[in-house]
NUNU-793155 format. One line per 10 residues: number of its first residue (from 1); their letters; for each residue x, y negated, z negated of C-alpha. Coordinates in nm, 2 decimals, padded with zeros to 4 digits. Each point is the difference from the previous one (the first is absolute). Example, Ala and Ser with C-alpha at 12.3 -4.5 7.8 and 13.67 -1.06 7.14 Angstrom:
1 = as = 01.23,00.45,-00.78 | 00.14,-00.34,00.07 $
END
This chain:
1 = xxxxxxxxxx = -12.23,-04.01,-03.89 | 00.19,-00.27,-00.19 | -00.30,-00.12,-00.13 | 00.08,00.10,-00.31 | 00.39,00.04,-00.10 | 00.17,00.23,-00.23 | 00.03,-00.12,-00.32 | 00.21,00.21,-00.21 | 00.35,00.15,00.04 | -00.01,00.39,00.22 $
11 = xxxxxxxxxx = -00.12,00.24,-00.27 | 00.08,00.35,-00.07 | -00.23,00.22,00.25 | -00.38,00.10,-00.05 | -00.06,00.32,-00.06 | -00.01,00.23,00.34 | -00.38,00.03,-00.01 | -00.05,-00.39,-00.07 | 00.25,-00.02,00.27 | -00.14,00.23,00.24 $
21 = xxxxxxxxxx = -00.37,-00.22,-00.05 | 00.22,-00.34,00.07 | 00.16,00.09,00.24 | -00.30,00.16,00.20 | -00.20,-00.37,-00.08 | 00.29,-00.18,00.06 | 00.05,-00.17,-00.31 | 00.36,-00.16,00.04 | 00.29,00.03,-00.26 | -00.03,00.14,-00.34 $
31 = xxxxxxxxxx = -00.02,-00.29,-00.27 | -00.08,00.16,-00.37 | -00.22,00.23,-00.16 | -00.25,-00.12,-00.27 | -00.11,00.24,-00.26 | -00.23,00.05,-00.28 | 00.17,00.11,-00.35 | 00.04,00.36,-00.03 | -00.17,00.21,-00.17 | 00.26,-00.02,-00.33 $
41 = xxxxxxxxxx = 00.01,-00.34,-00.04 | -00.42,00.04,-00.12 | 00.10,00.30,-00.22 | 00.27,-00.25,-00.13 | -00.18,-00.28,-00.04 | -00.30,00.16,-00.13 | 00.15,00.25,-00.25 | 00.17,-00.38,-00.14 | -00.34,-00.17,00.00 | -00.13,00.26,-00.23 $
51 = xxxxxxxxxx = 00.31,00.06,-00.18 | 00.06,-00.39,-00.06 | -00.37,-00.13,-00.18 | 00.04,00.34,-00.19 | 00.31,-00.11,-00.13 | -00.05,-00.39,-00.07 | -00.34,00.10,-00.19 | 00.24,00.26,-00.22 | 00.21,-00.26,-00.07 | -00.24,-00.26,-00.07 $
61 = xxxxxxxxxx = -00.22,00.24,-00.25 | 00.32,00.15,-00.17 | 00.15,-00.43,-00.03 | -00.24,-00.17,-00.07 | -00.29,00.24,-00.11 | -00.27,-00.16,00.27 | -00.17,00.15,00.31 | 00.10,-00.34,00.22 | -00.04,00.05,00.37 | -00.11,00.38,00.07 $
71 = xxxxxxxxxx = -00.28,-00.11,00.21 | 00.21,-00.24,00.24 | 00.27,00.27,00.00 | -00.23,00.27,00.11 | -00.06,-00.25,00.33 | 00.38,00.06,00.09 | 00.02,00.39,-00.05 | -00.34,00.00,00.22 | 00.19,-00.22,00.24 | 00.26,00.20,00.00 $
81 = xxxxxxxxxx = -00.17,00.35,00.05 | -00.21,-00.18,00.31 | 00.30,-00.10,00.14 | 00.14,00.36,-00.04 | -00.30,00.14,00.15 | 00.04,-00.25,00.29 | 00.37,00.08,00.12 | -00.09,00.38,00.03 | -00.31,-00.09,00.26 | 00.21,-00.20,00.18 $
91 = xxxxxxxxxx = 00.30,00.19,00.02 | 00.19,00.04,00.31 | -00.17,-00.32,00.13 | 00.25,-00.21,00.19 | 00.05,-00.29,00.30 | 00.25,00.01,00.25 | 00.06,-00.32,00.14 | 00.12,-00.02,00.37 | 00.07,-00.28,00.21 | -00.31,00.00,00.19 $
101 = xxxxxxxxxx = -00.28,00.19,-00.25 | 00.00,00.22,-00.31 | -00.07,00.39,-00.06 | -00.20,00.05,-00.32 | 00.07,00.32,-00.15 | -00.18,00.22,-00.24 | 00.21,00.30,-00.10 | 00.00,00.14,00.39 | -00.28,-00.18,00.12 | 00.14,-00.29,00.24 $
111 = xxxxxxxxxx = -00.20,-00.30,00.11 | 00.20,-00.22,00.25 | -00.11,-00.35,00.05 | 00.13,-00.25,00.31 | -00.03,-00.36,-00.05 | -00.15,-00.06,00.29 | -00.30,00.29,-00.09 | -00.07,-00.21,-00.26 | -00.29,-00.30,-00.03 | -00.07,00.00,-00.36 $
121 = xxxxxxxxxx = 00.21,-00.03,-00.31 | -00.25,00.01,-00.32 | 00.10,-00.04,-00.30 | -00.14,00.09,-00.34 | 00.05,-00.11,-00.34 | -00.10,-00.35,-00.19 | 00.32,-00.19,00.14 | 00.10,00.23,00.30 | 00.20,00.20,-00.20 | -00.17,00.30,00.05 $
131 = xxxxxxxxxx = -00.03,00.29,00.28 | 00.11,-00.13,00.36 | -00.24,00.16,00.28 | 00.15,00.01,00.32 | -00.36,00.01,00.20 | 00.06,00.10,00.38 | -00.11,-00.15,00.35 | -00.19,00.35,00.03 | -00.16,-00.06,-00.41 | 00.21,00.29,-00.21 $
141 = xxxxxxxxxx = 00.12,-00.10,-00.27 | 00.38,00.04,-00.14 | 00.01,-00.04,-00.40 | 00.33,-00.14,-00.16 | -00.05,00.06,-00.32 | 00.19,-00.33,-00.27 | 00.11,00.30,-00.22 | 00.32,00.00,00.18 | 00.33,-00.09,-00.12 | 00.09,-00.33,00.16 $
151 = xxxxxxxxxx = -00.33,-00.04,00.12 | 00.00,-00.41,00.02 | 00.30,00.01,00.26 | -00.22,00.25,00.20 | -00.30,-00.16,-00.02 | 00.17,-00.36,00.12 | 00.13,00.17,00.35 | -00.33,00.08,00.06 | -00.15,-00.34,-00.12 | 00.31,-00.15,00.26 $
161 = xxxxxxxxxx = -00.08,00.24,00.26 | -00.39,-00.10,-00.01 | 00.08,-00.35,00.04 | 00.25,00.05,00.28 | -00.24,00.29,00.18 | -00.30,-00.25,-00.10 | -00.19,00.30,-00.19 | -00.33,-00.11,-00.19 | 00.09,00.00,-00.38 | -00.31,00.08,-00.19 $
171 = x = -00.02,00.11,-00.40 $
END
């Protein structure tokens, strides 16, 4: 099992029902959780996406009496609303990372993966920044979604764990 070390400091503890799934998978020590933003940080961000191209095109027509950039504005509050609209369909996602696997969680809906379950990693997106699958010897699927806060650290374990537990990397 020390295929593939701990790599961060002893984190608080998982909640008891993540626990409870790791502990009956064996999963190892408790490393971090991983996130998605929460549902306030979209109503945030896009109540300012609207607010902020309303405002610059007030200005701009009230100082210099021209209609400037409304229609590249308007990209940003739509931006904004999508991202909005994004953060409440994936809240409650998160990762727990263990030692020896992961237990993706969907509000109380618990997947646990062990690394050695798993033969795939596929990745999505134009550079491999996008979702990481975790596809397993048996062919389910575990979907880690890139929405998550500190997603790149995440997604590097498990590009380190592939190489070490020789995983086929596929996109």
């Amino acid at each position: 099992m020390n295929q593939y070390p701990q790599q961060y400091p002893p984190a608080a503890q998982p909640p008891p029902d993540v626990a409870q799934h790791a502990a009956y998978r064996g999963l190892g020590g408790y490393e971090r959780e991983f996130a998605v933003p929460g549902p306030l940080a979209g109503v945030l961000i896009g109540i300012g996406g609207v607010v902020l191209p309303v405002a610059v095109e007030a200005a701009l027509i009230y100082f210099t009496d021209h209609y400037l950039v409304g229609g590249c504005l308007c990209f940003v509050a739509v931006g904004a609303v999508a991202f909005m609209i994004n953060t409440f369909v994936k809240a409650g996602t998160k990762v727990h990372l263990f030692a020896y696997g992961v237990v993706a969680s969907k509000g109380s809906n618990h997947q646990p993966v062990r690394w050695d379950e798993v033969g795939r990693l596929r990745v999505t997106g134009k550079n491999g920044d996008g979702d990481h699958i975790l596809v397993r010897r048996d062919g389910s699927e575990v979907k880690l979604t890139s929405d998550l806060i500190d997603e790149k650290e995440l997604f590097a374990r498990l590009r380190d764990v592939a190489a070490r537990a020789g995983w086929q990397v596929t996109s």
